[in-house]
C-alpha positions as CSV (number, residue, x, y, z in Angstrom):
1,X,104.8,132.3,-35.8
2,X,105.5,134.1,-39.3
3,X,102.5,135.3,-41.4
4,X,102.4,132.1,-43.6
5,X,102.8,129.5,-40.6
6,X,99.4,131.5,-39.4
7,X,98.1,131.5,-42.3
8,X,98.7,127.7,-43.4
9,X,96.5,127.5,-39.6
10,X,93.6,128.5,-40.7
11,X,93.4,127.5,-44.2
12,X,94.1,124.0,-42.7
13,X,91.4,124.6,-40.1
14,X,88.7,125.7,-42.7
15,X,89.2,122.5,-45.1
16,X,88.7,120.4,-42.6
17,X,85.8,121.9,-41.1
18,X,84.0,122.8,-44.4
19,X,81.2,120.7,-44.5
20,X,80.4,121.4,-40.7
21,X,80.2,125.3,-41.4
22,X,78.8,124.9,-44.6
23,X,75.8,122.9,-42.9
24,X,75.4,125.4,-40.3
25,X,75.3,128.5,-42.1
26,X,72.7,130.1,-44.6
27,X,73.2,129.7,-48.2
28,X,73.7,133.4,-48.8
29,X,77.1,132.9,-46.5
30,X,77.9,129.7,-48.4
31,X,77.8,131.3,-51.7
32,X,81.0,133.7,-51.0
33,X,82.9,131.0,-48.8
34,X,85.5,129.9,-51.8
35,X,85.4,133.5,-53.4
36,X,86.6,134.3,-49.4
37,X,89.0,131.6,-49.3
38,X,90.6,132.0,-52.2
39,X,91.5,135.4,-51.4
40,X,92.8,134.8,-47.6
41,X,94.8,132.1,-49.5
42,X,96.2,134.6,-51.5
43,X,96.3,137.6,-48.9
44,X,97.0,136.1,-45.9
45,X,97.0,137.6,-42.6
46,X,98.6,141.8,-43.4
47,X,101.6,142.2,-42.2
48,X,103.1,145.2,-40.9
49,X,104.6,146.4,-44.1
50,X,100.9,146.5,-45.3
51,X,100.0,150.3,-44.5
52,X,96.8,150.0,-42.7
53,X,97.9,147.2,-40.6
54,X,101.1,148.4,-39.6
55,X,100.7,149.5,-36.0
56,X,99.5,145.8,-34.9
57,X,101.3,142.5,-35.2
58,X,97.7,141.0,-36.7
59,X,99.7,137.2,-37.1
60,X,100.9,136.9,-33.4
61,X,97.2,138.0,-32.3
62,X,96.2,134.8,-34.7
63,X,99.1,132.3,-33.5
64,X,97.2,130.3,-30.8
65,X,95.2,127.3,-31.5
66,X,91.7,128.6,-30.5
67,X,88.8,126.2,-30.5
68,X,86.0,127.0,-33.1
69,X,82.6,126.8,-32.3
70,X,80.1,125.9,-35.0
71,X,76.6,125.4,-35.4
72,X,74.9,122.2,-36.9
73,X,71.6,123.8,-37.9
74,X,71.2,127.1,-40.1
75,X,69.3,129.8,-39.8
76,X,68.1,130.9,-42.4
77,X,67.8,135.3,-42.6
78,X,63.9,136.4,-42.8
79,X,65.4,139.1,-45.3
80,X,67.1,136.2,-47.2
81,X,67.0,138.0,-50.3
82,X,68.1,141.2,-48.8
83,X,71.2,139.2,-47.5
84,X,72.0,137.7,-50.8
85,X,72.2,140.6,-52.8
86,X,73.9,142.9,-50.4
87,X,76.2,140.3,-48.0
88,X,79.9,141.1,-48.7
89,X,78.9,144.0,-51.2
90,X,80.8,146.5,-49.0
91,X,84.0,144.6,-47.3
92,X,87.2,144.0,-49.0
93,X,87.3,140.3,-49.2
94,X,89.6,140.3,-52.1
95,X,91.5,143.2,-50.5
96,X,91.9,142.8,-47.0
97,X,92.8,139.2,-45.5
98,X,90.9,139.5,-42.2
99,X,87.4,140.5,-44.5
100,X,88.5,137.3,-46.4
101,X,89.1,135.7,-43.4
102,X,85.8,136.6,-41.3
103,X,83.7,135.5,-44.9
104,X,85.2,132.2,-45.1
105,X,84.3,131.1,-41.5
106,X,81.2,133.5,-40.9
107,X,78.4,130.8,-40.4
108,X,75.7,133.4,-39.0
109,X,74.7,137.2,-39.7
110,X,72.1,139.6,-37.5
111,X,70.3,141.3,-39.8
112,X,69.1,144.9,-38.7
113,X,66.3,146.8,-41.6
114,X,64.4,149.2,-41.1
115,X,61.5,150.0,-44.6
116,X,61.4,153.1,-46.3
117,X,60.0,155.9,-43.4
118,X,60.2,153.9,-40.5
119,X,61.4,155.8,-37.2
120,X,62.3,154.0,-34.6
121,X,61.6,155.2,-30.9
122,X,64.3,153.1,-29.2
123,X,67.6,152.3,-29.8
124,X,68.1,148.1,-30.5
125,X,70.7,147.0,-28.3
126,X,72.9,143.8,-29.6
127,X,75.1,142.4,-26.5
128,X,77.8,139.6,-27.2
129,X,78.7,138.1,-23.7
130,X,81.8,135.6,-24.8
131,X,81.8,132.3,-22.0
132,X,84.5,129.3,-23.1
133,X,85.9,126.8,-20.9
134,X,88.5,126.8,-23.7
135,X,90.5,129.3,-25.6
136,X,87.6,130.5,-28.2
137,X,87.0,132.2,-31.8
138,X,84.1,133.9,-32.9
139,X,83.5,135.2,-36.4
140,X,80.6,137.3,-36.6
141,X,78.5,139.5,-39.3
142,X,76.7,142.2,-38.6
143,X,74.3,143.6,-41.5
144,X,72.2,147.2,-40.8
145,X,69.4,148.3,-43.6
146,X,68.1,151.8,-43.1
147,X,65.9,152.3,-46.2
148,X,65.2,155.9,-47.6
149,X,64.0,158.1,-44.6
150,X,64.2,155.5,-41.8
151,X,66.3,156.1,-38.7
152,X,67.8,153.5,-36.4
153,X,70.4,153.7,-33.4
154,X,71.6,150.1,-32.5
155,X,74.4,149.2,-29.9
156,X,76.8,146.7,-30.2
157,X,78.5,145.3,-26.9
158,X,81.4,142.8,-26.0
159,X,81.6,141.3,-22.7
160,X,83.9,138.7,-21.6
161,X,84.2,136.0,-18.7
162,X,87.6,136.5,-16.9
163,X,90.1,133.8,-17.4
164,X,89.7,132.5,-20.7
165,X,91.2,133.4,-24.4
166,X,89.1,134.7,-26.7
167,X,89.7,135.7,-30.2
168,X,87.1,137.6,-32.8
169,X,86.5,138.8,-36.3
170,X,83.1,140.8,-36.9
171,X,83.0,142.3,-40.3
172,X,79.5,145.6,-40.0
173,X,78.0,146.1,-43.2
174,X,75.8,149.7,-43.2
175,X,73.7,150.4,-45.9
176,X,72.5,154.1,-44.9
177,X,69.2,155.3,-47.9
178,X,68.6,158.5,-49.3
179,X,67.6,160.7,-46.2
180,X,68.0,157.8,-43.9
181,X,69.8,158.2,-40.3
182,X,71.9,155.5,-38.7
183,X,74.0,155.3,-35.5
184,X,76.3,152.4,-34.5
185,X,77.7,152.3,-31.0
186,X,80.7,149.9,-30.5
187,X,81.2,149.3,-26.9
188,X,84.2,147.1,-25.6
189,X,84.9,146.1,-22.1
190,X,86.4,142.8,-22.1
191,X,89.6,142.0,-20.7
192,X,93.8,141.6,-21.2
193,X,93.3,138.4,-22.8
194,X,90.8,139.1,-25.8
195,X,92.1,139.8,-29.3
196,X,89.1,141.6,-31.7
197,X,89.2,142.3,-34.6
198,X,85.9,145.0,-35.7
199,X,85.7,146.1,-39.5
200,X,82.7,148.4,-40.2
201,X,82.0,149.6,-43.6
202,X,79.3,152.2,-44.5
203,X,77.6,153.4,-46.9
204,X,75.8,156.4,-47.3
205,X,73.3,157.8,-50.3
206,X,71.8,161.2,-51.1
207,X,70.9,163.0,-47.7
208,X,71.5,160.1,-46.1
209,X,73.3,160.5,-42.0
210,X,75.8,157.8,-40.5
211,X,77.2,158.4,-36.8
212,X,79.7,155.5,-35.8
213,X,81.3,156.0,-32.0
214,X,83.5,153.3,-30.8
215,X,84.2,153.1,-27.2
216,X,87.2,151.0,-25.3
217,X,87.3,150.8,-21.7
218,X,89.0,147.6,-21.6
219,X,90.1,145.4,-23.7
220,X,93.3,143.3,-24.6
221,X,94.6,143.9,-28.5
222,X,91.8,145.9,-30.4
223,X,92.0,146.5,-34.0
224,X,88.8,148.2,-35.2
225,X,88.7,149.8,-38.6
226,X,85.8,151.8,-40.1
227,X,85.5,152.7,-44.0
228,X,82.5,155.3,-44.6
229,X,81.4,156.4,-48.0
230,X,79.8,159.4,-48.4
231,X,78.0,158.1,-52.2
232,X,75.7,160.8,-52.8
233,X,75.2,164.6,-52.5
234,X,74.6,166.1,-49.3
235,X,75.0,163.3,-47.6
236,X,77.2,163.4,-43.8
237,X,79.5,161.0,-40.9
238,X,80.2,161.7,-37.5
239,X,83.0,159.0,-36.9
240,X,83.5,159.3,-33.0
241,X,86.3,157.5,-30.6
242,X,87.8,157.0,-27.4
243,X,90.2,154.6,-26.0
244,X,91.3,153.9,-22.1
245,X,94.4,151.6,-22.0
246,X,96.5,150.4,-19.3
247,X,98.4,147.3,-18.7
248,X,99.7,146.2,-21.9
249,X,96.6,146.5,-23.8
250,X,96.8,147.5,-27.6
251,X,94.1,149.6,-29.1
252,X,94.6,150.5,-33.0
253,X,91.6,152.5,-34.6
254,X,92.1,152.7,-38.5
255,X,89.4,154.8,-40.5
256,X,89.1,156.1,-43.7
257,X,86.3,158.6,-45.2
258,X,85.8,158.4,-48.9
259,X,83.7,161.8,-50.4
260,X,82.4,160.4,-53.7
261,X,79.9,163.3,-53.9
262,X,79.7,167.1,-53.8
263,X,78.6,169.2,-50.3
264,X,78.8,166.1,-48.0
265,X,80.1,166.7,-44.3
266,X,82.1,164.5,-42.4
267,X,83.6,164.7,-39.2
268,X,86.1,162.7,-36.8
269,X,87.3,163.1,-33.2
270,X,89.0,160.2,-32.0
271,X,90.7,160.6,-28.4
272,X,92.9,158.1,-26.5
273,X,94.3,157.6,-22.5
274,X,97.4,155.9,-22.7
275,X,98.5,155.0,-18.8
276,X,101.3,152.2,-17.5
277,X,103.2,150.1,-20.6
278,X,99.8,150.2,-23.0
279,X,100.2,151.3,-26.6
280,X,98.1,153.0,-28.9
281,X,97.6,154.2,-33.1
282,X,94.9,156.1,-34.2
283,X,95.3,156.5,-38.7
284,X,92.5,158.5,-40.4
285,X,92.3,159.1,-44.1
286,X,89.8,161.8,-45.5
287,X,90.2,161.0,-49.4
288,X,88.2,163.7,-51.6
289,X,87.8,162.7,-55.0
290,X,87.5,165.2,-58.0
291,X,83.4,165.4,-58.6
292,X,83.1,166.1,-54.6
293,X,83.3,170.0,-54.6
294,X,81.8,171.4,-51.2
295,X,83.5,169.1,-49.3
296,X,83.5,170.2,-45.5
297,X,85.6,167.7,-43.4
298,X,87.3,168.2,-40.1
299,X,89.7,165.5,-38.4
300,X,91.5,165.5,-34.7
301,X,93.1,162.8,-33.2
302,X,94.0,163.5,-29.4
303,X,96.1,161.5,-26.9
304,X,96.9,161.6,-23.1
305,X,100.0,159.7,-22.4
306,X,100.6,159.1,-18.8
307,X,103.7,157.0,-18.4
308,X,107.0,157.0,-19.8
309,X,106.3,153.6,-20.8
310,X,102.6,154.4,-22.9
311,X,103.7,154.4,-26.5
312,X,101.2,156.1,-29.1
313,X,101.2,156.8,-32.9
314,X,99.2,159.3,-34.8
315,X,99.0,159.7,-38.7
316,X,95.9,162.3,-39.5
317,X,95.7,162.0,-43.6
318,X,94.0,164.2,-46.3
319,X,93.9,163.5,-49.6
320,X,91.8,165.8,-52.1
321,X,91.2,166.0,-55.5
322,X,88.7,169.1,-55.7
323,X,89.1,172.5,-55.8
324,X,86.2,173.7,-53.7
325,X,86.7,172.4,-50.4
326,X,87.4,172.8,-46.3
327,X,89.3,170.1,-44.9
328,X,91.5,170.4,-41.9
329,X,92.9,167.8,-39.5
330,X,95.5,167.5,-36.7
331,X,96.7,165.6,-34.1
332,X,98.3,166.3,-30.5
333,X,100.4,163.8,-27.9
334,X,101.3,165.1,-24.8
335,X,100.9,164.6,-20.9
336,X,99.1,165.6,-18.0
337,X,99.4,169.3,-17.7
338,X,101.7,169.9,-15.0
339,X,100.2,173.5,-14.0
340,X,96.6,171.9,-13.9
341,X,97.6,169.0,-11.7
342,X,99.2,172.0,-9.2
343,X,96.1,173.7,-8.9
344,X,94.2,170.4,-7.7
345,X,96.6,169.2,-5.2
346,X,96.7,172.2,-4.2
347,X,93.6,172.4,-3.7
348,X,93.7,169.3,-1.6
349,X,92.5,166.6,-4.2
350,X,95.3,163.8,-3.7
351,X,98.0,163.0,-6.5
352,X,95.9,159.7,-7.6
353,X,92.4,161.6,-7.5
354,X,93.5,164.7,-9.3
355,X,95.1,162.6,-12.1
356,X,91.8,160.6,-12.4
357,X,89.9,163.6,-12.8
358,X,92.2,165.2,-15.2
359,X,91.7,161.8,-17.5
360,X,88.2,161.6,-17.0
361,X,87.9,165.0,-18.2
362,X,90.1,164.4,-21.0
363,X,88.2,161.6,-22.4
364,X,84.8,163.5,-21.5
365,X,84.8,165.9,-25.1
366,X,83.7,162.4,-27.1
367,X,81.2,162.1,-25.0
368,X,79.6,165.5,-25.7
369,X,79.4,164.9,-29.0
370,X,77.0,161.4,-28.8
371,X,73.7,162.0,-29.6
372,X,72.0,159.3,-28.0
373,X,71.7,161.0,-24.0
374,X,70.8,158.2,-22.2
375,X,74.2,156.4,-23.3
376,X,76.1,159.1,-23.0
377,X,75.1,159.3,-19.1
378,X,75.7,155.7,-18.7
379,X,79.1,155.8,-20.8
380,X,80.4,158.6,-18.5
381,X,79.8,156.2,-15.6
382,X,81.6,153.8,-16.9
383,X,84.5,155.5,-17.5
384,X,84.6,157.4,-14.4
385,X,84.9,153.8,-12.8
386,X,87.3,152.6,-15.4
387,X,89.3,155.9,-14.1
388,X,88.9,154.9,-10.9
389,X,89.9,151.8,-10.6
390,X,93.0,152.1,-12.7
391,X,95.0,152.6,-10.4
392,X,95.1,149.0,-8.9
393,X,93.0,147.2,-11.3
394,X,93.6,144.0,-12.5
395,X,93.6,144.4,-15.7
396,X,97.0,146.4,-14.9
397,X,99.0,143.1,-13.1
């Protein structure tokens, strides 16, 4: 199916359902719906000559007729001013057909704020198990509030039933205050036949600390794309990643840090297992605009490939406008190291068991850098079983 047949699919879809998701969605969604679907009319689903999209074939991920699920009643926000004035104030919808896509179906928004000094002691944990008898789309919003001082961790985590389709859009708006703290986790263990879609955009004011780490053990095609903006001075972003593929399964992560303002700090690690026929992209861009002087930024994209088969692409981007500044970036492919696979069979350790090992280790240097403990334990579980049952899991038939 070509980028217009898609697209003619779901502009067909939305005017015949309008009234249905206009009754079951707040008024603050409703009041960007045509804005929304004007632009996707416009926009369409990106191809790959579009430059962000190009390592994913986003119209063949959209081709099949998925059911839509929609609600009859709306909730209505308790923050529902909050939600009118800063719903779809950081995504793209004019820009970027998938934002424009996500706003004109969205029908309901968790909304996550935390006032002006509040700490919070525990981390909020948001779990989406998807369960269809049918091949299903979801199109979810996701808005975080951390007002000046607060701090907040929240987890976001996708599940999925085995033997069904599934297909979502989630568009994360962040609004991190002056001195505020934020961390998102994205965690994705789903299966070969789930197509998602994550768009996270942040922003960040005076002082302010943002800390996004995306995690896929399993999944099927996985587009996630996080835009951070570092808006006032001194303000820093940790953007963390890791990817284990296998099978044929398709994970693109697609990022972009925006210093606005002098002396802020970001930082990216992003690393990737590629194993069987699976395929991989990793693009950062760290743009540096003329008024941020000070500017410390450091970028690394790392990648195992473990088949002749695994495909990966890496394009690590700087872009700077200021004078005063560190930046660095880079980004290596290679394969198991031969020598370091020697010592361990020699050491007894099977051929299977050593090369799990060697992975798991691999991947192990994003978890070090999480700074919620208890999920970094119970992350390095879960990939030490994902490692471990690679070999013959059925993900991989």
């Amino acid at each position: 199916m070509s980028h217009m047949e898609a697209t003619a699919q779901y502009i067909r879809l939305f005017e015949s359902e309008r009234e249905r998701i206009d009754v079951g969605a707040p008024a603050a969604l409703n009041a960007l719906r045509d804005k929304a679907a004007d632009a996707f009319r416009r926009l369409g689903f990106p191809s790959k000559h579009v430059e962000r999209y190009k390592y994913t074939d986003v119209a063949a991920a959209f081709a099949p007729d998925y059911g839509l699920k929609l609600a009859t009643q709306p909730a209505e926000p308790t923050d529902f001013e909050l939600v009118s004035k800063l719903y779809g104030t950081l995504a793209p919808l004019e820009a970027d057909g998938i934002a424009a896509l996500n706003t004109m179906l969205a029908q309901d928004i968790v909304v996550v704020r935390v006032p002006a000094g509040i700490k919070k002691d525990h981390p909020m944990q948001i779990t989406n198990n998807w369960r269809s008898t049918l091949p299903l789309m979801q199109n979810r919003r996701l808005m975080i509030v951390a007002e000046a001082g607060a701090e907040v961790q929240v987890i976001l985590t996708d599940k999925a039933e085995a033997g069904q389709d599934y297909l979502t859009t989630q568009v994360t708006e962040i609004f991190v205050g002056e001195g505020a703290r934020v961390e998102f986790y994205d965690i994705e263990d789903t299966h070969e036949r789930c197509h998602r879609f994550h768009q996270t955009f942040a922003q960040v004011a005076t002082g302010g600390s943002f800390t996004h780490a995306a995690f896929t053990l399993a999944s099927g095609l996985s587009r996630n794309q996080t835009d951070v903006t570092l808006a006032g001075e001194g303000a820093t972003a940790s953007l963390l990643g890791s990817a284990i593929m296998a099978g044929h399964q398709h994970v693109d992560n697609n990022t972009l840090i925006d210093h606005q303002a002098p002396a802020c700090t970001s930082r990216e690690l992003y690393k990737y297992v590629a194993d069987q026929q699976s395929s991989g992209a990793f693009a950062g861009r760290v743009l540096v605009r003329e008024d941020a002087e000070k500017t410390d930024s450091i970028e690394r994209n790392a990648n195992l490939v473990c088949t002749e088969e695994a495909r990966m692409w890496t394009q690590p981007m700087l872009e700077i406008y200021a004078d005063d500044v560190q930046c660095s970036h880079g980004s290596t492919v290679g394969q198991i190291n031969a020598d370091a696979l020697f010592y361990m069979l020699q050491r007894g350790l099977s051929e299977a068991e050593a090369r799990m090992l060697l992975k798991q280790a691999f991947a192990s240097e994003v978890l070090d850098e999480l700074p919620l403990e208890p999920l970094r334990l119970r992350l390095a579980a879960l990939i030490e079983k994902r490692f471990r049952n690679c070999e013959n899991c059925k993900l991989c038939k």
